[in-house]
C-alpha positions as CSV (number, residue, x, y, z in Angstrom):
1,X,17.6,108.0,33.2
2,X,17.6,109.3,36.9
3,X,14.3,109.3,38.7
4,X,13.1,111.1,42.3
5,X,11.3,109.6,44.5
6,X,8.0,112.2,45.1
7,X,4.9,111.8,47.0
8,X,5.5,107.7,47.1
9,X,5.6,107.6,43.4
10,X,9.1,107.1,41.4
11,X,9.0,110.1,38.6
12,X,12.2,110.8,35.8
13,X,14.2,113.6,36.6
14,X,14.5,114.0,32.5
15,X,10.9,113.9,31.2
16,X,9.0,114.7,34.4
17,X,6.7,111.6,34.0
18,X,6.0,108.6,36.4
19,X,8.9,106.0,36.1
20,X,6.6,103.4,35.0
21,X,5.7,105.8,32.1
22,X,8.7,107.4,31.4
23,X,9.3,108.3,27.8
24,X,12.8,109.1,27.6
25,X,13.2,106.5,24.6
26,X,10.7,108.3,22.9
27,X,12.0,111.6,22.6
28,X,13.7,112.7,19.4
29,X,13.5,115.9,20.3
30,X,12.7,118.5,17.1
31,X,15.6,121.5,16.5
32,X,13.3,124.4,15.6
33,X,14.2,127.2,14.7
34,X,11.1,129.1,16.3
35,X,11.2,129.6,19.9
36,X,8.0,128.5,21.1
37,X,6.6,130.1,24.2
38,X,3.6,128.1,26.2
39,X,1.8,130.4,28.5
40,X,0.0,127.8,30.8
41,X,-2.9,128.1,33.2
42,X,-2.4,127.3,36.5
43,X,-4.7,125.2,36.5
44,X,-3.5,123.1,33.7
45,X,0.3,122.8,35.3
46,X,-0.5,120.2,37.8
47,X,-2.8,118.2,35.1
48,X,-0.9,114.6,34.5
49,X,-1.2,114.6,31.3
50,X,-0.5,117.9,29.7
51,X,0.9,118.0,26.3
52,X,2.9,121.2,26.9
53,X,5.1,119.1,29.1
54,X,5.9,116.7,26.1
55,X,6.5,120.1,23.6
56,X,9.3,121.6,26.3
57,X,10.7,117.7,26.2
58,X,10.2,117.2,22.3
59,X,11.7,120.6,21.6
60,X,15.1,122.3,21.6
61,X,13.6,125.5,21.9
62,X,10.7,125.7,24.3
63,X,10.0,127.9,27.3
64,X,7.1,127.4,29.4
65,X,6.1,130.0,31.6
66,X,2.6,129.2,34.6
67,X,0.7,132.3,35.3
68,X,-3.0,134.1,34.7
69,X,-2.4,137.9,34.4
70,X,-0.6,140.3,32.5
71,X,2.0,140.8,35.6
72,X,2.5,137.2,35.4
73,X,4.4,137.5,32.3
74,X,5.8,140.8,33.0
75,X,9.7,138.9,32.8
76,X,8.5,137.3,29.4
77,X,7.7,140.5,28.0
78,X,10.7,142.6,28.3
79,X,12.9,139.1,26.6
80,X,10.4,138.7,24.2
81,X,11.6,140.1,20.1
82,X,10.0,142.5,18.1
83,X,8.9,139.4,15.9
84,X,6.9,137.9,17.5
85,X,3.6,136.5,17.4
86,X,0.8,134.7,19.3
87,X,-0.8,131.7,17.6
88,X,-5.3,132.1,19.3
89,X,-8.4,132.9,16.8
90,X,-8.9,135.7,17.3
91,X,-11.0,138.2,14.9
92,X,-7.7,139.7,13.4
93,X,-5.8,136.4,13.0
94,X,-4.2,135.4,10.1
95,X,-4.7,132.2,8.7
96,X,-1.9,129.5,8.8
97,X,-0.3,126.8,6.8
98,X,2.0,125.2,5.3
99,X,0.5,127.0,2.0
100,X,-0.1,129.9,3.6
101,X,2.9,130.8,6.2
102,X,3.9,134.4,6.6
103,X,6.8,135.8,4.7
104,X,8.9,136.7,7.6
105,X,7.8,134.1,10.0
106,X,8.1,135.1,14.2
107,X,11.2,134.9,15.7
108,X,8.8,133.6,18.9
109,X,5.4,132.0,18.8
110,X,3.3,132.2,21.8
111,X,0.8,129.3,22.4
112,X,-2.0,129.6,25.4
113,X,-2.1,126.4,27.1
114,X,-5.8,125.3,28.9
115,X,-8.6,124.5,28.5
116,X,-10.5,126.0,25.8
117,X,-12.3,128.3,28.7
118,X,-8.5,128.8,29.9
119,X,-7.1,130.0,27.3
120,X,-9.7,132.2,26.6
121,X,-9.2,133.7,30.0
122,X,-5.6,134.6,29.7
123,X,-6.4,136.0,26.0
124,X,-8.6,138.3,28.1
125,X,-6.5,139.2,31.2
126,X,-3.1,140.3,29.0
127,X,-3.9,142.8,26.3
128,X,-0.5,143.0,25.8
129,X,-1.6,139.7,23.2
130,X,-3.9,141.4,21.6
131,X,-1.0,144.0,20.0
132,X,0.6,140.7,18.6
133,X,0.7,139.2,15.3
134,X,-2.3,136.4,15.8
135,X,-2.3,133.5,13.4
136,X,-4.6,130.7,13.8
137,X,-4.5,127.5,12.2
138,X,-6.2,127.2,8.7
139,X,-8.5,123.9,8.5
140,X,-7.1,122.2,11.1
141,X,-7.5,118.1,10.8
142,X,-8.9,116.4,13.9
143,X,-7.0,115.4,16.8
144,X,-5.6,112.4,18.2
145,X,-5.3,113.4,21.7
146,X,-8.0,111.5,23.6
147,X,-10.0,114.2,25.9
148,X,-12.9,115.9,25.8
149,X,-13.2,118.3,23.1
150,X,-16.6,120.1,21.3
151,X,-15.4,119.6,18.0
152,X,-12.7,117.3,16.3
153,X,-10.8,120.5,14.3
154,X,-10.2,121.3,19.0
155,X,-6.3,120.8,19.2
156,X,-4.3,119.6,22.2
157,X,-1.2,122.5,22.7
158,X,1.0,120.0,21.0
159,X,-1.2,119.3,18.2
160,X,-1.4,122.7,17.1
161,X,2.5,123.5,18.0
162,X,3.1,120.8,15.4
163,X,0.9,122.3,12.6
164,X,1.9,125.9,13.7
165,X,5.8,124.7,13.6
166,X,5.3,122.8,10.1
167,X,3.6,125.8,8.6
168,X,6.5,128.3,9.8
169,X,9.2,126.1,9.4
170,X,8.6,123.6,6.5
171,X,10.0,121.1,8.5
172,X,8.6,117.7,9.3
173,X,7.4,117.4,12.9
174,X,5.8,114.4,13.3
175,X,8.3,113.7,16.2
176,X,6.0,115.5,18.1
177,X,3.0,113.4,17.5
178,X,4.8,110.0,17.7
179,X,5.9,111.7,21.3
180,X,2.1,112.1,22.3
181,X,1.4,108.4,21.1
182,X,4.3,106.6,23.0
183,X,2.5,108.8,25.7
184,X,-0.7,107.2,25.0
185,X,-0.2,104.0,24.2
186,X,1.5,103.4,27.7
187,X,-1.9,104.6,29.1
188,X,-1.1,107.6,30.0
């Protein structure tokens, strides 16, 4: 493991996280087969502990991509395959799960990453989206990332990148949640 030395504090050069936290040994990092794109908040990039941090660490294919408005992402969207699909609740999304995953599943799967309000705001400020496939996750269990949410079925990004990847891939994940454990159980 090699670790920088930035603003006084020691972090890894591999996971991104504070030395003293560093969950290196933790990783067993997932080979999906769905590229999963996170399209983060600004606001969200500099939080601590944001999970999309552990999905581009827990999986081989995982671009994350900071920005607000539709010429944010303008170099996203010219790389981005015909199949492809945006995982938000929209009024037109399809339900999914591991019963009820779509016959030809997205080449890429876009997740907004924010805060509830967030993500809502970048679903508004690219309509590009909106011309996407939009699935959203069909009865959801609760969380186990400790924040504040309104309601239990209120997913971290990872949380719902793990159900969304299990229902399009049929393959176990749980790597992913035992990622956001180690990460909590070191207190941070």
């Amino acid at each position: 493991m090699e670790h920088e030395n930035t603003n006084k504090r020691s972090y890894c050069k591999n996971c991104g996280f504070p030395q003293s936290v560093c969950l290196c040994a933790d990783v067993r990092p997932i080979v999906n087969r769905t590229r999963v794109i996170i399209l983060q908040h600004p606001s969200e990039h500099k939080i601590a502990k944001n999970t999309a941090r552990l999905l581009q660490i827990g999986l081989t294919q995982c671009t994350l991509v900071v920005g607000e408005t539709a010429s944010d992402f303008a170099p996203l969207r010219t790389s981005l395959s015909a199949n492809s699909a945006v995982l938000y609740p929209s009024p037109s999304s399809m339900p999914l799960s591991p019963d009820s995953s779509p016959i030809l599943p997205p080449e890429s799967l876009i997740m907004l990453d924010g805060t509830w309000r967030k993500a809502y705001k970048l679903w508004q400020l690219n309509d590009w989206l909106h011309a996407l496939p939009a699935y959203h996750l069909d009865n959801p269990p609760a969380g186990i990332y400790q924040r504040k949410a309104k309601q239990a079925s209120q997913l971290s990004t990872l949380e719902a990148c793990n159900l969304a990847l299990h229902a399009l891939e049929q393959t176990p994940t749980d790597n992913l949640l035992s990622l956001l454990k180690a990460r909590q159980k070191k207190g941070f």
